[in-house]
Backbone as CSV, one residue per row, in Angstrom:
resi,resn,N_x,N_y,N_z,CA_x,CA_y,CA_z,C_x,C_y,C_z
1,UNK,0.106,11.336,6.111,-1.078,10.539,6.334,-0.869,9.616,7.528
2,UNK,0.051,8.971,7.783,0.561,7.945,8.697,0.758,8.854,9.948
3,UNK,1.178,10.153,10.052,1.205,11.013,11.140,-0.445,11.818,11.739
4,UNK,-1.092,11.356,10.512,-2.614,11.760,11.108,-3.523,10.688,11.473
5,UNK,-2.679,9.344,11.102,-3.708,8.362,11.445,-3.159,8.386,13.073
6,UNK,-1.777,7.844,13.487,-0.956,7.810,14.395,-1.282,8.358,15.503
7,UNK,-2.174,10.268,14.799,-2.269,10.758,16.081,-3.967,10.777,16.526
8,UNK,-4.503,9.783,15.801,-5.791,9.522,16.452,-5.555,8.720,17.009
9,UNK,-5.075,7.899,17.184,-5.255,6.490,17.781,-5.640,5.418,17.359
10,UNK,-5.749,4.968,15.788,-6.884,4.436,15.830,-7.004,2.879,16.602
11,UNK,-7.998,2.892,16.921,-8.424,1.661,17.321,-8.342,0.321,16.488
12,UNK,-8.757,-0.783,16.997,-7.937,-2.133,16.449,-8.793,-2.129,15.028
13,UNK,-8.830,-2.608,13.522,-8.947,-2.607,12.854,-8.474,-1.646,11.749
14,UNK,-7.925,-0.591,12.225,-7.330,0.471,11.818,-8.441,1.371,10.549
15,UNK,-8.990,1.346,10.867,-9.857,2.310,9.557,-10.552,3.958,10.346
16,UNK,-10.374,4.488,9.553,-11.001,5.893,10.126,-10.676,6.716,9.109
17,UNK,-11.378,7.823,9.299,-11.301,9.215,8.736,-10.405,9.799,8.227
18,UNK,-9.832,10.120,7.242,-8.509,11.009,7.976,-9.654,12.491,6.926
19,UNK,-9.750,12.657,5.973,-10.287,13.952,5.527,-11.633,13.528,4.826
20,UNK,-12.388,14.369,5.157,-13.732,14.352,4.236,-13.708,13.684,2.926
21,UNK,-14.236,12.653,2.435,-14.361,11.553,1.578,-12.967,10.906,1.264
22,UNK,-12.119,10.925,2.276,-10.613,10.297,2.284,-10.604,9.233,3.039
23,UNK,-10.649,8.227,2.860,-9.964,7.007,3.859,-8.765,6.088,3.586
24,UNK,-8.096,5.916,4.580,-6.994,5.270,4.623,-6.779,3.721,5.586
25,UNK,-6.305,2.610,4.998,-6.247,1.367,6.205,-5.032,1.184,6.032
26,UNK,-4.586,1.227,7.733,-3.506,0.177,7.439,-3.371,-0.972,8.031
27,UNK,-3.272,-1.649,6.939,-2.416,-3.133,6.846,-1.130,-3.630,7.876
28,UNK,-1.291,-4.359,8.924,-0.302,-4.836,9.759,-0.063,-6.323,9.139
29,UNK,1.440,-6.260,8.746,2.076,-7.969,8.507,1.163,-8.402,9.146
30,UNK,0.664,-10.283,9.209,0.832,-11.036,9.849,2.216,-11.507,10.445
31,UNK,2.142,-12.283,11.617,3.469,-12.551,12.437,4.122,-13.621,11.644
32,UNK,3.496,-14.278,10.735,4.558,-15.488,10.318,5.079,-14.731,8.959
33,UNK,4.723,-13.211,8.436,5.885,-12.510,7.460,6.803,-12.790,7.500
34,UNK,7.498,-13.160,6.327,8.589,-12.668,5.968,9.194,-12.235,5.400
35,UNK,9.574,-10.898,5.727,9.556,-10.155,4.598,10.913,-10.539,2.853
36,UNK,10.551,-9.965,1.953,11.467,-10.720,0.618,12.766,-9.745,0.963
37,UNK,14.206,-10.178,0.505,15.244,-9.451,0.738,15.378,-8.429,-0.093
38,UNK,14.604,-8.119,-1.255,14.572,-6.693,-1.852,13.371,-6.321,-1.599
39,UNK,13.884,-4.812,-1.218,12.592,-3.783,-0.547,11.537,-3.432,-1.755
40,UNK,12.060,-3.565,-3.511,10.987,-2.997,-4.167,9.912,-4.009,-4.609
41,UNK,10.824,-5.663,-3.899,9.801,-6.623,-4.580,8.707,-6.698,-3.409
42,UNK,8.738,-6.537,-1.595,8.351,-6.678,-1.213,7.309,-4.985,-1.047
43,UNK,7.780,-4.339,-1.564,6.284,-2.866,-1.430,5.681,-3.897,-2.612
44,UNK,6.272,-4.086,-3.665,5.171,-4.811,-4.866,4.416,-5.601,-4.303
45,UNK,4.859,-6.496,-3.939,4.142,-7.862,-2.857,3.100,-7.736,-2.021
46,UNK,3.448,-6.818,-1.096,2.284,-6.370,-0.353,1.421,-5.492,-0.872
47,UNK,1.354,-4.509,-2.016,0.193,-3.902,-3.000,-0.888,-5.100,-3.604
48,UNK,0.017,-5.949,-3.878,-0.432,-6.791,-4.713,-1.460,-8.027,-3.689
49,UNK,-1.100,-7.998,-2.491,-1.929,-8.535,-1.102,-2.670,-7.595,-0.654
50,UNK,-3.007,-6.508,-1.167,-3.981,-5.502,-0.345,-5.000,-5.712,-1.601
51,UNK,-4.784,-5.954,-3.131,-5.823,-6.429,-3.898,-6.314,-7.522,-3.953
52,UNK,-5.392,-8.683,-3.256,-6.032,-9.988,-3.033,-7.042,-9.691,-2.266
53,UNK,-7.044,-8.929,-1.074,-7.439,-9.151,0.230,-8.596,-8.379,-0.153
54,UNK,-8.628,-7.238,-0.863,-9.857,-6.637,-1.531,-11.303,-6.974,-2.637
55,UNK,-9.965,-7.466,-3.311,-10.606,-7.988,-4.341,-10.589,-6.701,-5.802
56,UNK,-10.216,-5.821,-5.207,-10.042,-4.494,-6.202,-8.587,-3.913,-6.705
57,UNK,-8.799,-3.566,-8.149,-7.286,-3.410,-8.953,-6.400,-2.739,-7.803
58,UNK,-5.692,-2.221,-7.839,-4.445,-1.822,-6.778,-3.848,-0.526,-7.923
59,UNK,-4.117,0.853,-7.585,-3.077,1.800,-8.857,-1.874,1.754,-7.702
60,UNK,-0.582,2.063,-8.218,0.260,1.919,-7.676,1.034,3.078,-8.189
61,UNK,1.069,3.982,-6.930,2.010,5.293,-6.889,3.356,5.474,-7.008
62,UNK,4.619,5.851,-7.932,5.457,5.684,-7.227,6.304,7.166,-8.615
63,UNK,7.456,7.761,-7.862,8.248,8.361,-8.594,9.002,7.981,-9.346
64,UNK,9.768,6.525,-9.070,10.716,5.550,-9.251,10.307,4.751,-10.527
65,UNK,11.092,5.067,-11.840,10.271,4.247,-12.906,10.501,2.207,-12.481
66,UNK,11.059,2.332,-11.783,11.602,1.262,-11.876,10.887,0.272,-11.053
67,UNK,10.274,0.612,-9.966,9.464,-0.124,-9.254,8.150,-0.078,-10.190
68,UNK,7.705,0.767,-10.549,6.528,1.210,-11.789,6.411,0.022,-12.448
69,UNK,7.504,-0.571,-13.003,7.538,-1.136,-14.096,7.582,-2.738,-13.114
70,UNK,7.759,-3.029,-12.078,7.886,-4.501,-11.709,6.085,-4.383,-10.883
71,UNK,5.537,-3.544,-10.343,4.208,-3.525,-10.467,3.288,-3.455,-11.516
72,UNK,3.990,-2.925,-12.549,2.803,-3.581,-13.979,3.260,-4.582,-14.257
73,UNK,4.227,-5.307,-14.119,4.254,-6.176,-14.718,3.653,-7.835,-13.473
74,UNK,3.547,-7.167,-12.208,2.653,-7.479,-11.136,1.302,-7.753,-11.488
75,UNK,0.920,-7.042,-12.494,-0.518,-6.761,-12.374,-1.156,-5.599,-12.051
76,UNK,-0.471,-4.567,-11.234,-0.844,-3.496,-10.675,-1.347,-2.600,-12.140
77,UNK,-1.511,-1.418,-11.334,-2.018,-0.222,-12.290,-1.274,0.499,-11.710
78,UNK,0.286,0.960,-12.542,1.259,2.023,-12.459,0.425,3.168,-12.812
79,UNK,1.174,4.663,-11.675,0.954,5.763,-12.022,2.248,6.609,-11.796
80,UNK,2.855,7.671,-12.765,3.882,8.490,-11.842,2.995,8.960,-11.248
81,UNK,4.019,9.540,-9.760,3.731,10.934,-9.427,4.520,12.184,-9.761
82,UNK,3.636,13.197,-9.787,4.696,14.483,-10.262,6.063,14.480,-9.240
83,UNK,7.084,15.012,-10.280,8.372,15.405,-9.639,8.555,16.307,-8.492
């Protein structure tokens, strides 16, 4: 997905197309980030800032039971994905 947004270009706000009723945004840090010193609290962190910023639940994808479980307990809406 990141290799099909990448190779449009998109323009500043980042939103576009990628497949027929598919859309994807991405989210750039602000510059005063910083990011947390564990990587699974900070993917949690920033899921959990893309529902602030929305205002809508956040399901949260992951293979890893373990991040699963610190996003529900986030608030998120855990899902596996298949193996």
């Amino acid at each position: 997905m990141v290799r099909v947004l990448w190779d449009k270009k998109l323009p500043d706000g980042g939103f576009q197309t990628a497949h027929v009723g598919t859309t994807a945004e991405v989210f750039v840090d602000e510059p005063s980030h910083v990011r947390l010193p564990e990587n699974d609290a900070e993917i949690v962190a920033r899921a959990q800032y893309v529902g602030d910023l929305t205002g809508h639940q956040v399901a949260f994808l992951a293979a890893d039971l373990g991040i699963l479980m610190r996003a529900s307990a986030a608030g998120l809406t855990p899902a596996r994905t298949p193996q």
